[in-house]
C-alpha positions in Angstrom: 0.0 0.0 0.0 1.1 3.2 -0.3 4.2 1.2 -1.9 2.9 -1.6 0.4 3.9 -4.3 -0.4 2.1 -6.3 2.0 5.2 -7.7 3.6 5.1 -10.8 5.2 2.3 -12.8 5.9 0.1 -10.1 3.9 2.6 -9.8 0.9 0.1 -12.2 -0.6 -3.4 -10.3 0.0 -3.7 -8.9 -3.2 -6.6 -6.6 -2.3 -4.5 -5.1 0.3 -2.2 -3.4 -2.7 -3.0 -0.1 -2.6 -1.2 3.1 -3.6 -1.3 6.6 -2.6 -0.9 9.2 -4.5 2.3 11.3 -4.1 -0.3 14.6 -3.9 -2.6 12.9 -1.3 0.5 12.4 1.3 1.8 16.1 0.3 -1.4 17.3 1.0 -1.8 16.0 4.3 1.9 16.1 5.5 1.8 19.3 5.3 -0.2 20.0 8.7 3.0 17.9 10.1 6.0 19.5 9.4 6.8 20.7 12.5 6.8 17.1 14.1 9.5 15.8 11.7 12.7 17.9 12.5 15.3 16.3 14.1 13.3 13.0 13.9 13.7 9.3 12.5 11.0 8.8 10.6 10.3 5.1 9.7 8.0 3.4 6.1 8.0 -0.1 7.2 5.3 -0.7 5.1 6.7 0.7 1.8 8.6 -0.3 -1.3 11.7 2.5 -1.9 11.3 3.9 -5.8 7.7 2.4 -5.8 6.7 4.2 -2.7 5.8 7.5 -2.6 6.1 7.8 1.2 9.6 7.1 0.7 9.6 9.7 -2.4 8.4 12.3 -0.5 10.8 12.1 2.5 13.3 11.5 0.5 12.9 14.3 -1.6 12.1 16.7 1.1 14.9 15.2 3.6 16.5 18.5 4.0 13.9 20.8 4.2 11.9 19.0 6.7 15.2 18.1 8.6 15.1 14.9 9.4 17.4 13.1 11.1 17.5 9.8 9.3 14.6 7.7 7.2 14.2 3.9 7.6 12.0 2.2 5.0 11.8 -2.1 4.9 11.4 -3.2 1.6 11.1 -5.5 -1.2 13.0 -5.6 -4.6 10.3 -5.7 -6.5 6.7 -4.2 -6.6 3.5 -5.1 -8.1 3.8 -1.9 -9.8 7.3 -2.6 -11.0 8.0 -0.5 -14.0 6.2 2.8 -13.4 9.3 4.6 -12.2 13.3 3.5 -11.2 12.8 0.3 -9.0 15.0 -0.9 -5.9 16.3 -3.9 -7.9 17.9 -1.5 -10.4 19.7 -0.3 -7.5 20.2 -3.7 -6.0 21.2 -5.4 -9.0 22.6 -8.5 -9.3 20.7 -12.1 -10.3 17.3 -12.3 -10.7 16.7 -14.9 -7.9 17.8 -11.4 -5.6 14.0 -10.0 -6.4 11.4 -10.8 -3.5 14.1 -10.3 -1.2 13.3 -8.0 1.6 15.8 -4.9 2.3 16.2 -2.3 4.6 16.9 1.0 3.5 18.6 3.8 5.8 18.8 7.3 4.1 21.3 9.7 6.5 21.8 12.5 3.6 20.6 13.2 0.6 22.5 15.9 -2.6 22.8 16.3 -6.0 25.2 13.7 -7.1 24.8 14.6 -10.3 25.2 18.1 -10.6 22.2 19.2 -12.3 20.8 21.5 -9.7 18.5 19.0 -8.4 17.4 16.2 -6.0 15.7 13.5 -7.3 15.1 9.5 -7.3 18.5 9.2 -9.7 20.8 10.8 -7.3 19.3 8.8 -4.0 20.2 5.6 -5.9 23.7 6.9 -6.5 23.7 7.8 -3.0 23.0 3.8 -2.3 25.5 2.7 -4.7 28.6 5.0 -3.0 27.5 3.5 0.0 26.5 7.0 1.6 23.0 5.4 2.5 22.7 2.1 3.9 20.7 -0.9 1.8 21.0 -4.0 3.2 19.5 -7.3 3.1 17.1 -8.5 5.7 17.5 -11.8 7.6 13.8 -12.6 7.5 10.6 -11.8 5.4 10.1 -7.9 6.1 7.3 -8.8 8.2 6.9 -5.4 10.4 5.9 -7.7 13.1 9.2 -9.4 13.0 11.7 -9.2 15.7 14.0 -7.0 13.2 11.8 -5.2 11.9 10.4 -4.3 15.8 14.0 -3.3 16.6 14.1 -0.2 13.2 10.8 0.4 15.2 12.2 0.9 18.5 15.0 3.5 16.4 12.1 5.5 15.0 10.5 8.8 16.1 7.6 9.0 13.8 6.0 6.3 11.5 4.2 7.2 8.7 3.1 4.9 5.8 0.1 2.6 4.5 -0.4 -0.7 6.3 -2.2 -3.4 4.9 -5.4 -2.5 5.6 -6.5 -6.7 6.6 -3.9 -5.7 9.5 -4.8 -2.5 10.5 -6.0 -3.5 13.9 -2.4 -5.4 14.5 -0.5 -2.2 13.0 -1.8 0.5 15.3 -1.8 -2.0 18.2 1.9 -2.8 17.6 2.5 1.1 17.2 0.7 1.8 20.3 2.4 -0.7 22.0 5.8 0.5 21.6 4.6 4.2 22.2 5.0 5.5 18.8 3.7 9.0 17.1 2.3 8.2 13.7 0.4 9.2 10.5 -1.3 6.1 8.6 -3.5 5.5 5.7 -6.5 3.3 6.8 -9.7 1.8 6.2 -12.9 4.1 7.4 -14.3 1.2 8.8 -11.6 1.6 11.7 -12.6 4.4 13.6 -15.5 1.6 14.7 -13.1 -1.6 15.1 -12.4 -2.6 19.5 -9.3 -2.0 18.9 -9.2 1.0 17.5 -12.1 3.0 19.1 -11.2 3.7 22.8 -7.8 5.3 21.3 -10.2 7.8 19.5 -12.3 7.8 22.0 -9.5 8.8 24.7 -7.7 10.7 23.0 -4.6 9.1 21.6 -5.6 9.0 18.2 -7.4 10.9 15.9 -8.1 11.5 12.4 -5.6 13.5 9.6 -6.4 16.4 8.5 -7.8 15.4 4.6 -8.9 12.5 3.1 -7.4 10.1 0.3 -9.3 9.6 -2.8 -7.5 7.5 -5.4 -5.1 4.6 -5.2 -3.0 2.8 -7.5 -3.5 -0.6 -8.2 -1.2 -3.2 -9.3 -2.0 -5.3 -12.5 -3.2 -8.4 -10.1 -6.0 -6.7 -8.9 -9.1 -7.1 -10.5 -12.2 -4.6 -10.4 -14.5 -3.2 -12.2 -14.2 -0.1 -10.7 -11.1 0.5 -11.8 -9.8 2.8 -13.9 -6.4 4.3 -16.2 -5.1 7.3 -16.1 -3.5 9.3 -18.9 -0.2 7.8 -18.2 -1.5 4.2 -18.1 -1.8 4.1 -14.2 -4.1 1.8 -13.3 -6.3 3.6 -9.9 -9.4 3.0 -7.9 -11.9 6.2 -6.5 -12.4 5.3 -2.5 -14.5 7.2 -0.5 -13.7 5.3 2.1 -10.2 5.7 3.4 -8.8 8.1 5.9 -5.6 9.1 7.9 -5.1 8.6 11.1 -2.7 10.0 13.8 -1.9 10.8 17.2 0.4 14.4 16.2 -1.5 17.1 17.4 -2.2 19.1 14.1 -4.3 22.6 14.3 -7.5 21.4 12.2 -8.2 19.1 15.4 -8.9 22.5 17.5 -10.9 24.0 15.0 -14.3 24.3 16.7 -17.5 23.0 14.6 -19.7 25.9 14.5 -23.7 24.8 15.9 -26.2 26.6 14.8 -29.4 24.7 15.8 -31.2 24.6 18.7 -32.9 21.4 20.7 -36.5 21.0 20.3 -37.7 17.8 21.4 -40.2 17.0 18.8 -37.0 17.0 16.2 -34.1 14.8 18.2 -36.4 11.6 19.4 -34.4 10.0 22.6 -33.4 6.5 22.2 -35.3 3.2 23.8 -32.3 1.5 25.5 -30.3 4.9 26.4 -30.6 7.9 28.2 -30.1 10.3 25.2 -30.8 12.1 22.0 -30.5 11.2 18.3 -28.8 13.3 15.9 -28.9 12.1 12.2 -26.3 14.8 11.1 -23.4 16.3 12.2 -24.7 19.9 11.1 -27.9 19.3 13.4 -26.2 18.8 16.5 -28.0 21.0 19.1 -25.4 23.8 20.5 -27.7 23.9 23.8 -27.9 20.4 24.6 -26.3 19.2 27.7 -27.0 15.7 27.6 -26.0 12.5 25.7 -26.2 12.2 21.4 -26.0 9.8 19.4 -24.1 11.4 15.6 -23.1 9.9 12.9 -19.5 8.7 12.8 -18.3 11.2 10.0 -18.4 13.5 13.7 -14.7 12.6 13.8 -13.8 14.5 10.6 -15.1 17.7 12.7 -14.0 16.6 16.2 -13.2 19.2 18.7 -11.6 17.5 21.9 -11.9 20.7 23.9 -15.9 21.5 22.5 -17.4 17.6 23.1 -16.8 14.5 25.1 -16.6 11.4 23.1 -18.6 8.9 25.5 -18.5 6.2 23.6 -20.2 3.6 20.7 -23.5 3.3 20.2 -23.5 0.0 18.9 -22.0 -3.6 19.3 -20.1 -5.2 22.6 -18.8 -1.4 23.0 -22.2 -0.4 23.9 -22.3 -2.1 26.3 -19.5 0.0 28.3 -21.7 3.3 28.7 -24.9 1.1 29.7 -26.4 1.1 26.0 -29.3 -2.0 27.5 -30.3 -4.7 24.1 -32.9 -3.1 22.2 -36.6 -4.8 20.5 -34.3 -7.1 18.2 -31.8 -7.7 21.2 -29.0 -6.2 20.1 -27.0 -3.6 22.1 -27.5 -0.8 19.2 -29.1 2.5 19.7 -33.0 2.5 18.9 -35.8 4.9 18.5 -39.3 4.8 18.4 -41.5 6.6 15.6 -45.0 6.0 15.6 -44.7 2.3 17.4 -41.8 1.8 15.0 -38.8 0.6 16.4 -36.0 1.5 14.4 -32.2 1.3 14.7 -30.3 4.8 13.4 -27.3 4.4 11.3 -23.6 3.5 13.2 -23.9 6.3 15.8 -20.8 7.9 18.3 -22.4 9.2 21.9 -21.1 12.5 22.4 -22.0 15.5 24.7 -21.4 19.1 24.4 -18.7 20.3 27.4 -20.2 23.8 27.1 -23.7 23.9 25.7 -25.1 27.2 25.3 -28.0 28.4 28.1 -31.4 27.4 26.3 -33.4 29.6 24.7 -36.2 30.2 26.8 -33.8 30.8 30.0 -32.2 33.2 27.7 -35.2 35.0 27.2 
């Protein structure tokens, strides 16, 4: 993804192949720049020449001053061919592609003196022996035990996981206490694993959102489409970034403008609280519980609400959601003796709702 090549046990999950755009990780890398100075920043998910995580720290080592950049790798890349590959740098037999590498980038200059940085003069820099490119024991796995140790080195992690292991990524990531920005799956903000970070704040989502991917030739679709440079890509709506570097979107406040009448938010069956059906409805003088939509978190103000938790699933069950009329532990509403569960709903509450009007009057 992302120049994933789904190392490891996911190398084979074709559907997991996935490849950002180089504008998409300008666009939101941008909000991070501060947080990279002086760092290690580590792509252990990513494919050097193939990735354009790599390519863009790579390119902009200098200017964003890092310290050093650690990427595992493969030699080759189900998109092999689109631009200079690792195994041109590599070299060698042909029995040396599918081998895993790890490449450590210390400086990058113009080695060929035409004014410029680009891919050509990094692989120079690998073949002087300025940068480091070497061989790994085992299969690249970013759960292996060498892998864990270039993650113990790094400051900041940022790349696309397979998204069949996102839960195991972000778990190994929290586990060993690092910051990151990483491409995942929507879906995620509602996995177990995943939601009580969000929900207590140690992770949160990026500041845009990813739109089209690169596909390698294996995967088939009929969504997807070519480009006018023969790219093969895929239009997803549903993929975001996520983080835990504080970035200045996530203290943007979300501006209310309604106000609670009860004949408009019904309360739920099985839960002390209020159902909003979207985010620009959310009451500003509401004290109490609300259920929202889960596309909340794009707009999610840590100092203006209180994530309390899911609404739906074993998580419910945490902030006393009881089973509703089908027995499940998802929100539910009434409407004319119709029971009725609302779409995948986050309970939130307002930490400084506005006096209602009739007190204001």
């Amino acid at each position: 993804m992302a120049g994933n090549s789904n190392l490891g046990a996911a190398k084979d999950a074709k559907n997991d192949e996935f490849y950002t755009q180089l504008t998409d990780i300008e666009k939101e890398l941008r909000h991070y720049r501060k947080h990279f100075k002086g760092k290690t920043v580590l792509c252990n998910c990513d494919d050097p020449f193939e990735s354009n995580f790599f390519k863009y720290f790579v390119l902009n080592f200098n200017r964003l001053g890092l310290e050093k950049l650690i990427a595992t790798c493969y030699a080759t890349s189900p998109i092999m061919g689109q631009q200079l590959s690792l195994f041109d740098v590599v070299g060698g037999e042909e029995e040396q592609r599918n081998k895993p590498y790890k490449a450590v980038v210390t400086k990058v200059y113009d080695t060929t003196g035409d004014g410029g940085v680009d891919m050509y003069d990094v692989a120079e820099l690998f073949k002087q022996g300025e940068n480091e490119l070497v061989e790994l024991e085992g299969d690249g796995d970013f759960r292996s035990l060498e892998c864990l140790e270039l993650l113990k080195e790094a400051d900041v992690v940022v790349t696309n996981p397979p998204f069949s292991l996102f839960r195991q990524y972000v778990s190994t990531l929290v586990d060993f206490k690092k910051d990151f920005v990483i491409v995942g799956p929507d879906k995620g903000r509602k996995y177990k694993e995943t939601f009580p970070l969000i929900r207590d704040n140690k992770m949160w989502l990026g500041a845009t959102n990813p739109k089209r991917f690169y596909v390698p030739d294996s995967y088939q679709s009929d969504s997807v489409k070519v480009d006018d440079d023969g790219r093969r890509y895929m239009q997803m709506g549903n993929i975001c970034w996520y983080t835990n570097l504080d970035i200045k979107k996530r203290h943007e406040e979300l501006i209310l403008f309604r106000r609670y009448e009860p004949e408009k938010y019904p309360s739920y069956t099985n839960f002390d609280g209020i159902d909003v059906a979207h985010v620009s409805d959310i009451p500003c003088d509401y004290a109490g519980a609300m259920g929202v939509p889960i596309n909340f978190l794009d707009s999610y103000n840590p100092e203006q609400f209180e994530i309390i938790g899911l609404g739906e699933g074993d998580l419910a069950k945490e902030i006393g959601i009881t089973r509703n009329k089908r027995g499940r532990t998802d929100l539910e509403v009434c409407d004319d003796d119709t029971y009725r569960r609302p779409f995948a709903r986050i309970v939130i509450r307002n930490r400084n709702p506005e006096q209602p009007k009739e007190v204001q009057q």
